[in-house]
mmCIF file of the N, C-alpha and C atoms, coordinates in Angstrom:
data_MODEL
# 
_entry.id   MODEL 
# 
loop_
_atom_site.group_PDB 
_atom_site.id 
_atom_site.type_symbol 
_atom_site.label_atom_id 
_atom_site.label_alt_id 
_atom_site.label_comp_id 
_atom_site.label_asym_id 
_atom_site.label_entity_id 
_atom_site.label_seq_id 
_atom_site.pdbx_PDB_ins_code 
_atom_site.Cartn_x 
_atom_site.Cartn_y 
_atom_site.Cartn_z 
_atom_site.occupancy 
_atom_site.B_iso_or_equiv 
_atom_site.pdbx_formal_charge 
_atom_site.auth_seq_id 
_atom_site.auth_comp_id 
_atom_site.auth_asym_id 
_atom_site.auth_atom_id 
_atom_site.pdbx_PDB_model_num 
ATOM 1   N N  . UNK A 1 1  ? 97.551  76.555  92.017  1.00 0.00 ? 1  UNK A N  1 
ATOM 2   C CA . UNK A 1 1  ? 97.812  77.530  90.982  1.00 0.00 ? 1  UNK A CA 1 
ATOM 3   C C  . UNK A 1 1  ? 97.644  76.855  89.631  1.00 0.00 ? 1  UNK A C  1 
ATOM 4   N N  . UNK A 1 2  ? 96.735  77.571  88.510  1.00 0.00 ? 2  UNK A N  1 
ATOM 5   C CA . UNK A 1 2  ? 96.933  77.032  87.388  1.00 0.00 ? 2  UNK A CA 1 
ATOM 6   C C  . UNK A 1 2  ? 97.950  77.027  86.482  1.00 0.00 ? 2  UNK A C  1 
ATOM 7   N N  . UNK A 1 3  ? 97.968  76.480  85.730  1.00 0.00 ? 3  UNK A N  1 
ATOM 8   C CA . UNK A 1 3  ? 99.251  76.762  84.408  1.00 0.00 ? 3  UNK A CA 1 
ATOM 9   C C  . UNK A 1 3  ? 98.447  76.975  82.936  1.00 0.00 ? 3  UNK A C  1 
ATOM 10  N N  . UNK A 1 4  ? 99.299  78.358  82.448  1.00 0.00 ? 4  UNK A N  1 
ATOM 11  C CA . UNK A 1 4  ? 99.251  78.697  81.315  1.00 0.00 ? 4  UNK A CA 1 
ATOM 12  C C  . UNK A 1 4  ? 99.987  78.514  80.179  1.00 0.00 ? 4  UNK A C  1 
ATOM 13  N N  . UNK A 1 5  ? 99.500  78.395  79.029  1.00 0.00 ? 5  UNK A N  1 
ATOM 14  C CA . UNK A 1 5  ? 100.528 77.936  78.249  1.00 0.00 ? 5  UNK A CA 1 
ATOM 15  C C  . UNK A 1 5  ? 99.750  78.811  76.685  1.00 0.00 ? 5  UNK A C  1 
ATOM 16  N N  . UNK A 1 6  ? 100.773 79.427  76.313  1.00 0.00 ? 6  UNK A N  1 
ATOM 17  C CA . UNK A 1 6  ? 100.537 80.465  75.243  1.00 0.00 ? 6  UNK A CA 1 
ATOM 18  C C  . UNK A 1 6  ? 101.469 80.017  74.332  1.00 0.00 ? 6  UNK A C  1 
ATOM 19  N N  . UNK A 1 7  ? 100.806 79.610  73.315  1.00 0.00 ? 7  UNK A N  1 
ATOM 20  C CA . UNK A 1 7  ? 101.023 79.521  71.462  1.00 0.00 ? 7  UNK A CA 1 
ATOM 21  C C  . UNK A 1 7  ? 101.074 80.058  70.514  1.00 0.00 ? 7  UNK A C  1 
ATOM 22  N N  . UNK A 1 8  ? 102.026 79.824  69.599  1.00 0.00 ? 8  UNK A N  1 
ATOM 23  C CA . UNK A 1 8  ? 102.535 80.716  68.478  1.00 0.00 ? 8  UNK A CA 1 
ATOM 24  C C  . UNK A 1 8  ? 102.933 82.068  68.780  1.00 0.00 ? 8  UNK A C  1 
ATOM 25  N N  . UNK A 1 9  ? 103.676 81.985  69.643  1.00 0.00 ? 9  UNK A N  1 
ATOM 26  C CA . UNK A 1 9  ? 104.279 83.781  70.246  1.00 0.00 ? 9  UNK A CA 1 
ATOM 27  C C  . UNK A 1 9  ? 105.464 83.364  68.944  1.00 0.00 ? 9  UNK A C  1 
ATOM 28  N N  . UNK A 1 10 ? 105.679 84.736  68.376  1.00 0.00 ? 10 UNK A N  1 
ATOM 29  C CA . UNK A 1 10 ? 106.421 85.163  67.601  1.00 0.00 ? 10 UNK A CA 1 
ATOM 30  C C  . UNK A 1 10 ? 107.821 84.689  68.256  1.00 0.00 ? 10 UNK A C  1 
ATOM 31  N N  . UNK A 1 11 ? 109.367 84.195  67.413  1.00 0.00 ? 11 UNK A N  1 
ATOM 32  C CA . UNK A 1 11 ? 110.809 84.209  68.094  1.00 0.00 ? 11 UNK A CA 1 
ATOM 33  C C  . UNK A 1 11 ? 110.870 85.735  68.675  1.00 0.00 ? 11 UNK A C  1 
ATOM 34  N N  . UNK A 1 12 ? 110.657 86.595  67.937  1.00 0.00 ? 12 UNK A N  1 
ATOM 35  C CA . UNK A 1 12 ? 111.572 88.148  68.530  1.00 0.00 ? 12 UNK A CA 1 
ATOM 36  C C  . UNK A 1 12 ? 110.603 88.558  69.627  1.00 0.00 ? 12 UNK A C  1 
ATOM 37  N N  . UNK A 1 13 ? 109.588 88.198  69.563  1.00 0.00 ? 13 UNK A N  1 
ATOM 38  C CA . UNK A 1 13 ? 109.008 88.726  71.190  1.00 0.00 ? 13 UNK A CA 1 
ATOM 39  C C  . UNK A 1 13 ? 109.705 88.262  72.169  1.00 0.00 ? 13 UNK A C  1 
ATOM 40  N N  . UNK A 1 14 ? 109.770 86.521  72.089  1.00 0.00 ? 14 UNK A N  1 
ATOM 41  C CA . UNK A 1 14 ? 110.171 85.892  73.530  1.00 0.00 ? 14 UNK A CA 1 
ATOM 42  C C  . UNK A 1 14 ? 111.677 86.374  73.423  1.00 0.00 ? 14 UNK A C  1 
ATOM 43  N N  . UNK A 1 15 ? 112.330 86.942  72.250  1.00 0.00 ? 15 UNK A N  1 
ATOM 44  C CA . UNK A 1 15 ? 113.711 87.634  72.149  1.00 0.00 ? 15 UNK A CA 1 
ATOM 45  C C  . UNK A 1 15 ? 113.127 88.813  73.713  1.00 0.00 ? 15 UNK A C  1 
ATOM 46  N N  . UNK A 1 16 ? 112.667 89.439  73.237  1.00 0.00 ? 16 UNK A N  1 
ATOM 47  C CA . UNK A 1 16 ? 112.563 90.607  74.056  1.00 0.00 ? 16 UNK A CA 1 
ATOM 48  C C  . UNK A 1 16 ? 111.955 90.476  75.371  1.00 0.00 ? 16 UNK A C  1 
ATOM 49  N N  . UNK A 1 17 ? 110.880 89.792  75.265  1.00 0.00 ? 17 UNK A N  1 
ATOM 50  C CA . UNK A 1 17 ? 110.760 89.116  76.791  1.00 0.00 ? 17 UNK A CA 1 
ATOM 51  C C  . UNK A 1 17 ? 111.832 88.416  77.878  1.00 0.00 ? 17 UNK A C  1 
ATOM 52  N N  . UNK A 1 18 ? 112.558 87.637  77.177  1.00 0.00 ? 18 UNK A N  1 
ATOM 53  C CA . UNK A 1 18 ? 113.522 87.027  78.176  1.00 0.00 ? 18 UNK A CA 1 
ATOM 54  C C  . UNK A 1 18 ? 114.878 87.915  78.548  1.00 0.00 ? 18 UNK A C  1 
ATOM 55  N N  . UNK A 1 19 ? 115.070 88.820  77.320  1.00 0.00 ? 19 UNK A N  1 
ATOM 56  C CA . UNK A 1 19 ? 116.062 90.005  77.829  1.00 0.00 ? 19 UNK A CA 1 
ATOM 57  C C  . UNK A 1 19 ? 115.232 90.841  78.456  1.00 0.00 ? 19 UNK A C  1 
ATOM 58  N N  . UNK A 1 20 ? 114.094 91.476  78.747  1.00 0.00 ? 20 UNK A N  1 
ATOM 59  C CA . UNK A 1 20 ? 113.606 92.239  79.376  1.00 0.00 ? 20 UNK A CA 1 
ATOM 60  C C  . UNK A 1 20 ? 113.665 91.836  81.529  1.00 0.00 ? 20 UNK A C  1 
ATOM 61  N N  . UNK A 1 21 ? 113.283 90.269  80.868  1.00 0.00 ? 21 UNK A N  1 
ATOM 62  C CA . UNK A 1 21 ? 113.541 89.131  82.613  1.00 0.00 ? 21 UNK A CA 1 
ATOM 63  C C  . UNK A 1 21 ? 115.111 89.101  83.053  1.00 0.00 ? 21 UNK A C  1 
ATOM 64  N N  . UNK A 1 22 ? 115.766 89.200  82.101  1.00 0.00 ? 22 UNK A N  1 
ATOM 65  C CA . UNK A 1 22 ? 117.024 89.433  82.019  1.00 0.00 ? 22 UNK A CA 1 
ATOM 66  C C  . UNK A 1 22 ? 117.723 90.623  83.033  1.00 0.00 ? 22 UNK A C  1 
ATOM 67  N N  . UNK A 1 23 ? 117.149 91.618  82.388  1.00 0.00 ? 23 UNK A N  1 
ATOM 68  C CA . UNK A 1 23 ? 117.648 93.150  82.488  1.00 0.00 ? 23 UNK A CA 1 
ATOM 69  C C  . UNK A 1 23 ? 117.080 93.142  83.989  1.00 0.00 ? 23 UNK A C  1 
ATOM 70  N N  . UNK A 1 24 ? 115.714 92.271  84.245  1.00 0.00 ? 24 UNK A N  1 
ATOM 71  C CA . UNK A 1 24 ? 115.121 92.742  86.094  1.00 0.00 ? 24 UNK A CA 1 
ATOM 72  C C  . UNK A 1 24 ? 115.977 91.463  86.971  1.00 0.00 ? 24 UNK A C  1 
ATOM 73  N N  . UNK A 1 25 ? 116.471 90.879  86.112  1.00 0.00 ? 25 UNK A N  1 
ATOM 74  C CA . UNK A 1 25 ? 117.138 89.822  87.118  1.00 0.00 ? 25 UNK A CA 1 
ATOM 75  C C  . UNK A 1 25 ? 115.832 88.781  87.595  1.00 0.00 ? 25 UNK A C  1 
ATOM 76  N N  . UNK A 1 26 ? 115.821 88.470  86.522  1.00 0.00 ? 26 UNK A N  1 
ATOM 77  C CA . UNK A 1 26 ? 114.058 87.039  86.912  1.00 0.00 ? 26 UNK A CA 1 
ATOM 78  C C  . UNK A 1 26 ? 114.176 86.264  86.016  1.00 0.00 ? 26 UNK A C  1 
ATOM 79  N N  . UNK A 1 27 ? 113.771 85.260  86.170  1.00 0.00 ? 27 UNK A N  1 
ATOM 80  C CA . UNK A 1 27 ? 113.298 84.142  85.148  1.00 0.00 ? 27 UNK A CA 1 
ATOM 81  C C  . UNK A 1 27 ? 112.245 84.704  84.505  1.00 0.00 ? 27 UNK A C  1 
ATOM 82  N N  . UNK A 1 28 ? 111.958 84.298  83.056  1.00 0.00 ? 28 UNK A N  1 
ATOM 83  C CA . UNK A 1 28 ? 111.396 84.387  82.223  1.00 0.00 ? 28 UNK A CA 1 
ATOM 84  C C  . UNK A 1 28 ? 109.702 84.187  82.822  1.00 0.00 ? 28 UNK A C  1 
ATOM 85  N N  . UNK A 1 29 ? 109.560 83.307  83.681  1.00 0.00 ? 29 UNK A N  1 
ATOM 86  C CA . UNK A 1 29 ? 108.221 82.424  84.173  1.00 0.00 ? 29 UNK A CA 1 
ATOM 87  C C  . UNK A 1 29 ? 108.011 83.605  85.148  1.00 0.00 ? 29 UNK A C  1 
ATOM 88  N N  . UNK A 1 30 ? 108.762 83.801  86.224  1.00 0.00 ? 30 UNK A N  1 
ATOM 89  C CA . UNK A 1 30 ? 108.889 85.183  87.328  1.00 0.00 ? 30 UNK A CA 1 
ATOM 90  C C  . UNK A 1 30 ? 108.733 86.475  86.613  1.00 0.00 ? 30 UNK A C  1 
ATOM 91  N N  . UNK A 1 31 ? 109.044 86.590  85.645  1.00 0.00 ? 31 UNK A N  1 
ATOM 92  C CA . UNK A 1 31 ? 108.850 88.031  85.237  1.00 0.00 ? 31 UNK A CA 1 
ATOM 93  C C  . UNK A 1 31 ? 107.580 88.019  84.242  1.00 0.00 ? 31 UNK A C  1 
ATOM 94  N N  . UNK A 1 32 ? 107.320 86.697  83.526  1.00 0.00 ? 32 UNK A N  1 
ATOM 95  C CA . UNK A 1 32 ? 105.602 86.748  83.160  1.00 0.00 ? 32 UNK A CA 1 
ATOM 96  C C  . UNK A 1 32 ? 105.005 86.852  84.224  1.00 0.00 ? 32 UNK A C  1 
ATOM 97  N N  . UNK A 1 33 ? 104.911 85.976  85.543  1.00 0.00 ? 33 UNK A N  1 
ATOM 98  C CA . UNK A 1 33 ? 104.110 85.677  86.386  1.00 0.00 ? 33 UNK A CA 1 
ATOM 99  C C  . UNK A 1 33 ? 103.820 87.859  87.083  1.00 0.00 ? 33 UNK A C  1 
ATOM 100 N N  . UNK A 1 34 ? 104.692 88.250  87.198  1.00 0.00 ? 34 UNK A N  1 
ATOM 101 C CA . UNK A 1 34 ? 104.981 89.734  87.856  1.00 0.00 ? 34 UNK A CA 1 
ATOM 102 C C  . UNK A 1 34 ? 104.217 90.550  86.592  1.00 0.00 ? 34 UNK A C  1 
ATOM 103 N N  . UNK A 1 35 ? 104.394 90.346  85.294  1.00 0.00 ? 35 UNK A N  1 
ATOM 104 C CA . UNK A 1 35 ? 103.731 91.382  84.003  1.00 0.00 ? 35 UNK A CA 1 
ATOM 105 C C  . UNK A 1 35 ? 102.088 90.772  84.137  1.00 0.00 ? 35 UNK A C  1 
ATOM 106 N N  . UNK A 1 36 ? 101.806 89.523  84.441  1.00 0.00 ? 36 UNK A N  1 
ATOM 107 C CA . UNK A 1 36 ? 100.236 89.096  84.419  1.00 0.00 ? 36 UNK A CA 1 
ATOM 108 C C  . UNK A 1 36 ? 99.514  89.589  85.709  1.00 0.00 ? 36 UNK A C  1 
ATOM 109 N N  . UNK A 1 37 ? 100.576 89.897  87.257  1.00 0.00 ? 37 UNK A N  1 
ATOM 110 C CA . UNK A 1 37 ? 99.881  90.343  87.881  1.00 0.00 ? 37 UNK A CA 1 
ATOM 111 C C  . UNK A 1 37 ? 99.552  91.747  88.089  1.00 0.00 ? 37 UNK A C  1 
ATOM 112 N N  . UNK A 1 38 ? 100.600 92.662  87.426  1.00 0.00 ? 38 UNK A N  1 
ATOM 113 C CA . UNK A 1 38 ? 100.286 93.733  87.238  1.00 0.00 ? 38 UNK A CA 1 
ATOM 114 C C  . UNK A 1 38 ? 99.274  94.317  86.508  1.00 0.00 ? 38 UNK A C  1 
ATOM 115 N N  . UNK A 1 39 ? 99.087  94.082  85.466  1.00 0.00 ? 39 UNK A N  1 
ATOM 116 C CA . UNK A 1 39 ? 98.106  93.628  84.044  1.00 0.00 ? 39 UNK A CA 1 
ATOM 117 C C  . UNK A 1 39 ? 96.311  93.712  84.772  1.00 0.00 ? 39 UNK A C  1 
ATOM 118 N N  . UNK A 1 40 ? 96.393  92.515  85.732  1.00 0.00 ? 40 UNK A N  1 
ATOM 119 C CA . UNK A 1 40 ? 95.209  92.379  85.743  1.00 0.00 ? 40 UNK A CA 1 
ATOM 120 C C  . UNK A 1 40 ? 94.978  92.571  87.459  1.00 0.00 ? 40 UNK A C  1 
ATOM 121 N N  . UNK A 1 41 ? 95.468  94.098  88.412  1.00 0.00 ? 41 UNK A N  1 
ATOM 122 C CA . UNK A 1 41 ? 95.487  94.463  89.057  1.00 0.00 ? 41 UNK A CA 1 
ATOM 123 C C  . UNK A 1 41 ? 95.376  96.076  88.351  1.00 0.00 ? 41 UNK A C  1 
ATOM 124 N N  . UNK A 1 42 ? 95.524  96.288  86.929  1.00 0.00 ? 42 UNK A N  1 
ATOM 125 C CA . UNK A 1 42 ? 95.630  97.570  86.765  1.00 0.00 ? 42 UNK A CA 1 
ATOM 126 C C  . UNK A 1 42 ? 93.890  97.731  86.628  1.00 0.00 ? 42 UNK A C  1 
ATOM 127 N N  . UNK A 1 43 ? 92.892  98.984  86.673  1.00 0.00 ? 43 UNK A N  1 
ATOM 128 C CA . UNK A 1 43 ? 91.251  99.230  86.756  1.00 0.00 ? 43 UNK A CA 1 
ATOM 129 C C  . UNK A 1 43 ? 91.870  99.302  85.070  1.00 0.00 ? 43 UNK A C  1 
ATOM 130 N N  . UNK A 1 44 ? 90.229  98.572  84.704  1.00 0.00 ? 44 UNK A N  1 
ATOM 131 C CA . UNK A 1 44 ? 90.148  99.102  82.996  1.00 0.00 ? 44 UNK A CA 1 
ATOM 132 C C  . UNK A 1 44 ? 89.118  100.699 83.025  1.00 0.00 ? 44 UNK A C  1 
ATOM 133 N N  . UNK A 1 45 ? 89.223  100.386 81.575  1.00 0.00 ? 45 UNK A N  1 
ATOM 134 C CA . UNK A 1 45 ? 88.715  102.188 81.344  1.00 0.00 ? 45 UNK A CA 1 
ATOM 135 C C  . UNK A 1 45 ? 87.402  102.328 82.044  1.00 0.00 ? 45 UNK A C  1 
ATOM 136 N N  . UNK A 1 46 ? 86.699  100.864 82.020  1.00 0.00 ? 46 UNK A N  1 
ATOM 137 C CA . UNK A 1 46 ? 85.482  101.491 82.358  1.00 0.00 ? 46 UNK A CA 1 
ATOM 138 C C  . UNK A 1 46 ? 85.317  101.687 83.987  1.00 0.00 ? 46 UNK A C  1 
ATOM 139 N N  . UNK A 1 47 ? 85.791  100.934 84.674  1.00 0.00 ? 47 UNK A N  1 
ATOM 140 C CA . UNK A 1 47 ? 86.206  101.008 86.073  1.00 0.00 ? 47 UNK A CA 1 
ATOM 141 C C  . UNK A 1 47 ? 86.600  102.729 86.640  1.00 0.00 ? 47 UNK A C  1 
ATOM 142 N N  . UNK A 1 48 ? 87.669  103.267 85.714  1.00 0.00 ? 48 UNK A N  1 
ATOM 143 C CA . UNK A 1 48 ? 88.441  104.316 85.676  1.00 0.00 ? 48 UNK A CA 1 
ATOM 144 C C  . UNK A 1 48 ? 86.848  105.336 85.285  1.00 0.00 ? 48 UNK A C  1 
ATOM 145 N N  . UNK A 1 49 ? 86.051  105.427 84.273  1.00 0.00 ? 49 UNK A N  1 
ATOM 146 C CA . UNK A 1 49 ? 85.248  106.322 84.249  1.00 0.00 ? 49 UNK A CA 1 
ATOM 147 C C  . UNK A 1 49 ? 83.940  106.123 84.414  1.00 0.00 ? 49 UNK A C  1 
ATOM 148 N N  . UNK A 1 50 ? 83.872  105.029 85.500  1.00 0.00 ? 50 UNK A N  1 
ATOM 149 C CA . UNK A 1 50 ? 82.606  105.146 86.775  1.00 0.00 ? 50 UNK A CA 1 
ATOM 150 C C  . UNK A 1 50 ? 83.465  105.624 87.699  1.00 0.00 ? 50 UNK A C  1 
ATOM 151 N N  . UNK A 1 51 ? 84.439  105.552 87.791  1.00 0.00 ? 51 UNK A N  1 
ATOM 152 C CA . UNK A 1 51 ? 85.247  106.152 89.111  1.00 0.00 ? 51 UNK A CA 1 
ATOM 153 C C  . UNK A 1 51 ? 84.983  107.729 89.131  1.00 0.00 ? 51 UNK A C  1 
ATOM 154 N N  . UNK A 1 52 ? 85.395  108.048 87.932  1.00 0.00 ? 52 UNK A N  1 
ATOM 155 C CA . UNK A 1 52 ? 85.231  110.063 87.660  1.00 0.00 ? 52 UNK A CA 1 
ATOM 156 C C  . UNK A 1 52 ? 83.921  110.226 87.335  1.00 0.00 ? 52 UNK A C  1 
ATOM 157 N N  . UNK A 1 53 ? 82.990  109.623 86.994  1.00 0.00 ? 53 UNK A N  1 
ATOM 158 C CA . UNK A 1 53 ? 81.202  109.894 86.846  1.00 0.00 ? 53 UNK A CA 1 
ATOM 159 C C  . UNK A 1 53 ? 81.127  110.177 88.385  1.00 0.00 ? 53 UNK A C  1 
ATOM 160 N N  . UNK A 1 54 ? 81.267  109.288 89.343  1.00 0.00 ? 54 UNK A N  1 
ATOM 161 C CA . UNK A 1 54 ? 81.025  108.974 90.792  1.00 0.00 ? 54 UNK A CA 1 
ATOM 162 C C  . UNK A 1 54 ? 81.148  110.263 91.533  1.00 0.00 ? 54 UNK A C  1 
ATOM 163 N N  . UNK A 1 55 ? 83.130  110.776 90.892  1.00 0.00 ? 55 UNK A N  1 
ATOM 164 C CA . UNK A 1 55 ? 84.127  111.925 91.591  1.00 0.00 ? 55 UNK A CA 1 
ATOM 165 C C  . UNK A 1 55 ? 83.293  112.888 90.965  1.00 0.00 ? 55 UNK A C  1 
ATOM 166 N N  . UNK A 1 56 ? 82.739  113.563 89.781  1.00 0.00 ? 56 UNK A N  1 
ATOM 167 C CA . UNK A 1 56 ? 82.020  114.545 89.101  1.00 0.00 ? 56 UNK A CA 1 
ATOM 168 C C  . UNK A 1 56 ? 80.737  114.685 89.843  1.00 0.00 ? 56 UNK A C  1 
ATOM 169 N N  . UNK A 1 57 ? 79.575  113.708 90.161  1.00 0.00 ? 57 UNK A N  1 
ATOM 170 C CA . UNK A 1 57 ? 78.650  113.549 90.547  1.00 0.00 ? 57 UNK A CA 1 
ATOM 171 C C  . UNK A 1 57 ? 79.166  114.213 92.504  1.00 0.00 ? 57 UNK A C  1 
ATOM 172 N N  . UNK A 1 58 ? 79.983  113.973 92.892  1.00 0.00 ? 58 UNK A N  1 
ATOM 173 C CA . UNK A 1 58 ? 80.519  114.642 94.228  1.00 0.00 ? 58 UNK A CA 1 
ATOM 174 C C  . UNK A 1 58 ? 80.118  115.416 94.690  1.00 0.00 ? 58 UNK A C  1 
ATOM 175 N N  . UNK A 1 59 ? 79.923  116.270 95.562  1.00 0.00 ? 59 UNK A N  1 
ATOM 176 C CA . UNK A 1 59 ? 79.771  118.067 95.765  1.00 0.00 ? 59 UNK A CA 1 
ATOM 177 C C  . UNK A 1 59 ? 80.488  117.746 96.732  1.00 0.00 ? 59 UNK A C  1 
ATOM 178 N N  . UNK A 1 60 ? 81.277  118.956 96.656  1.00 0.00 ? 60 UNK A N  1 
ATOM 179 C CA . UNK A 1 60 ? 83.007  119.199 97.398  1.00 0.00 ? 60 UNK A CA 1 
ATOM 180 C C  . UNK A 1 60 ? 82.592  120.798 97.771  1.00 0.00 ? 60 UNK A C  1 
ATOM 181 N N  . UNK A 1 61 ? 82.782  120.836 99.070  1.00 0.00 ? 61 UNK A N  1 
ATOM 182 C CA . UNK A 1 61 ? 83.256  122.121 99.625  1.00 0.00 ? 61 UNK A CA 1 
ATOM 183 C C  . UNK A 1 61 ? 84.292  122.488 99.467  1.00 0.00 ? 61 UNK A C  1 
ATOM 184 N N  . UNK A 1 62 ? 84.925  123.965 99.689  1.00 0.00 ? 62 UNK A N  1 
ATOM 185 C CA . UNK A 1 62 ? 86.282  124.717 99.598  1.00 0.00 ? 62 UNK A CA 1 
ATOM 186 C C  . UNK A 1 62 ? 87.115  124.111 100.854 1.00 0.00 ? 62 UNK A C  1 
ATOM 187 N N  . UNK A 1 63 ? 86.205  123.536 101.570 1.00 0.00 ? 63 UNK A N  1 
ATOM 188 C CA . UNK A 1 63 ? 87.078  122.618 102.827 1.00 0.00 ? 63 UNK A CA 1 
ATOM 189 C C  . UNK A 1 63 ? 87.549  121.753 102.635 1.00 0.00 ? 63 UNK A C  1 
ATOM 190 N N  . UNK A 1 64 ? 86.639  120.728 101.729 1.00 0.00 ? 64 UNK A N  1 
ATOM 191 C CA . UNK A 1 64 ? 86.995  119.703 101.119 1.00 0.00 ? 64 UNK A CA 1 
ATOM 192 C C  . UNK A 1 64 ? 88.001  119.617 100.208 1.00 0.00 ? 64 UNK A C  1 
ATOM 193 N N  . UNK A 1 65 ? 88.294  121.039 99.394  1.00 0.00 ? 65 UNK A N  1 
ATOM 194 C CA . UNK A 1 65 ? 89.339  120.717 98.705  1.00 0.00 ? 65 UNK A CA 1 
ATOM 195 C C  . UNK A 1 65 ? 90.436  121.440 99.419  1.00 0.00 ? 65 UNK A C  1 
ATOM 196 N N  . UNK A 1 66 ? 90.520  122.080 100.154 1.00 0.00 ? 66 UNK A N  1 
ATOM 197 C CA . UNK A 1 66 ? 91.691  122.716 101.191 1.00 0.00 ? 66 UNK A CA 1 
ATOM 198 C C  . UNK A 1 66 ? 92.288  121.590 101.489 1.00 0.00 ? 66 UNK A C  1 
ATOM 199 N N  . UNK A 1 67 ? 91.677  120.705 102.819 1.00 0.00 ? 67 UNK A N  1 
ATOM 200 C CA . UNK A 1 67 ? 91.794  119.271 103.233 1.00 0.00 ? 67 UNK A CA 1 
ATOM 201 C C  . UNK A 1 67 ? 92.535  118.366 102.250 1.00 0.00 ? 67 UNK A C  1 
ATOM 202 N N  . UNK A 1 68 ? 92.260  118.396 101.189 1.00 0.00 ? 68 UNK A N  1 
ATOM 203 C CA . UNK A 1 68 ? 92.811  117.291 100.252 1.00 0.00 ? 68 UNK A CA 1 
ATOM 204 C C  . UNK A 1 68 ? 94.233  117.895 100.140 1.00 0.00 ? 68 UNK A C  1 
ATOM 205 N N  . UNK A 1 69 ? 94.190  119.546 99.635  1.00 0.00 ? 69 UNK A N  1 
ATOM 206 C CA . UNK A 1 69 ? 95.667  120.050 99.131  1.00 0.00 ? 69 UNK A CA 1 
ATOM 207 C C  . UNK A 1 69 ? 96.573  119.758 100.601 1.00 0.00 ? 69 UNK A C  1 
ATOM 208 N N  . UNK A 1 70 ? 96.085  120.324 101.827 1.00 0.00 ? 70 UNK A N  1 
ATOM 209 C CA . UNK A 1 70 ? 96.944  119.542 102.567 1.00 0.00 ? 70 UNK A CA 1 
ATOM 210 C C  . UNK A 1 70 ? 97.078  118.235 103.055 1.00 0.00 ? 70 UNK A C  1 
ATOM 211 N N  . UNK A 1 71 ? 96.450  117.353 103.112 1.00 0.00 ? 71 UNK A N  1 
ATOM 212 C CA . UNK A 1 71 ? 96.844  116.233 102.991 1.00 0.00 ? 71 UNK A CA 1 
ATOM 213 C C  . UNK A 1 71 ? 98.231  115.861 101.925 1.00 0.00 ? 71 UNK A C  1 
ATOM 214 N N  . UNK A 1 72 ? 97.896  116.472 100.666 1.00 0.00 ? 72 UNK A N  1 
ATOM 215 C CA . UNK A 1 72 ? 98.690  116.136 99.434  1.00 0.00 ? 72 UNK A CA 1 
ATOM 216 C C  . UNK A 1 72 ? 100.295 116.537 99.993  1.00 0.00 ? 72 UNK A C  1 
ATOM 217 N N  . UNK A 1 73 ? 100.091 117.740 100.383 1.00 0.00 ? 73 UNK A N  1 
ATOM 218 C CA . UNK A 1 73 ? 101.473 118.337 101.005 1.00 0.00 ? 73 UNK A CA 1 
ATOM 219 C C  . UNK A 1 73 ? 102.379 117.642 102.400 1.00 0.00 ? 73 UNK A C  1 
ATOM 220 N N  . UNK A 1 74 ? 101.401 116.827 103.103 1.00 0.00 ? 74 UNK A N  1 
ATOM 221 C CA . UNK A 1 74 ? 101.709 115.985 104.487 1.00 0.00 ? 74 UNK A CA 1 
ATOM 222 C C  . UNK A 1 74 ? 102.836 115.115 103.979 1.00 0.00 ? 74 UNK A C  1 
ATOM 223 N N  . UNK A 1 75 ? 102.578 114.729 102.430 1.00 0.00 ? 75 UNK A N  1 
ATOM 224 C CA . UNK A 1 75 ? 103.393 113.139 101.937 1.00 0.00 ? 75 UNK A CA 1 
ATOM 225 C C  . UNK A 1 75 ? 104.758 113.760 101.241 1.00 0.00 ? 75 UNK A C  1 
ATOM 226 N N  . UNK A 1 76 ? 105.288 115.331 101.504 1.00 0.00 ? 76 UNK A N  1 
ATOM 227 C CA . UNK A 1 76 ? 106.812 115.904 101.124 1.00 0.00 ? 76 UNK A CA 1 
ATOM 228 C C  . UNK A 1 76 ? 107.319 115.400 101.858 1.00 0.00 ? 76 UNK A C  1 
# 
């Protein structure tokens, strides 16, 4: 695993960062390490709108979208 090391962070951020690690019950290092993997597990925009070019470009039958609404309803 590498190590990161970030400079000139403002006092009142790491204020709010370490009460934020605080408030989840983590170390400061554990609760960066958990905000960096979320971060860069989330799709960026452009990811997100080749995704809906892809979903638009689709042709969906009335089956196809029946199928989906129940599926959607299976997960009450």
């Amino acid at each position: 695993m590498s190590v990161l090391t970030v400079r000139d962070v403002p006092e009142d951020q790491i204020r709010v960062l370490k009460t934020r690690a605080a408030q989840a019950g983590k170390s400061l290092q554990a609760y960066m390490q958990e905000l960096i993997a979320r971060e860069t597990t989330k799709p960026t925009m452009a990811d997100m709108a080749a995704q809906l070019e892809r979903e638009a470009a689709a042709e969906y039958t009335t089956a196809d979208v029946l199928a989906a609404i129940d599926e959607g309803r299976g997960g009450r």
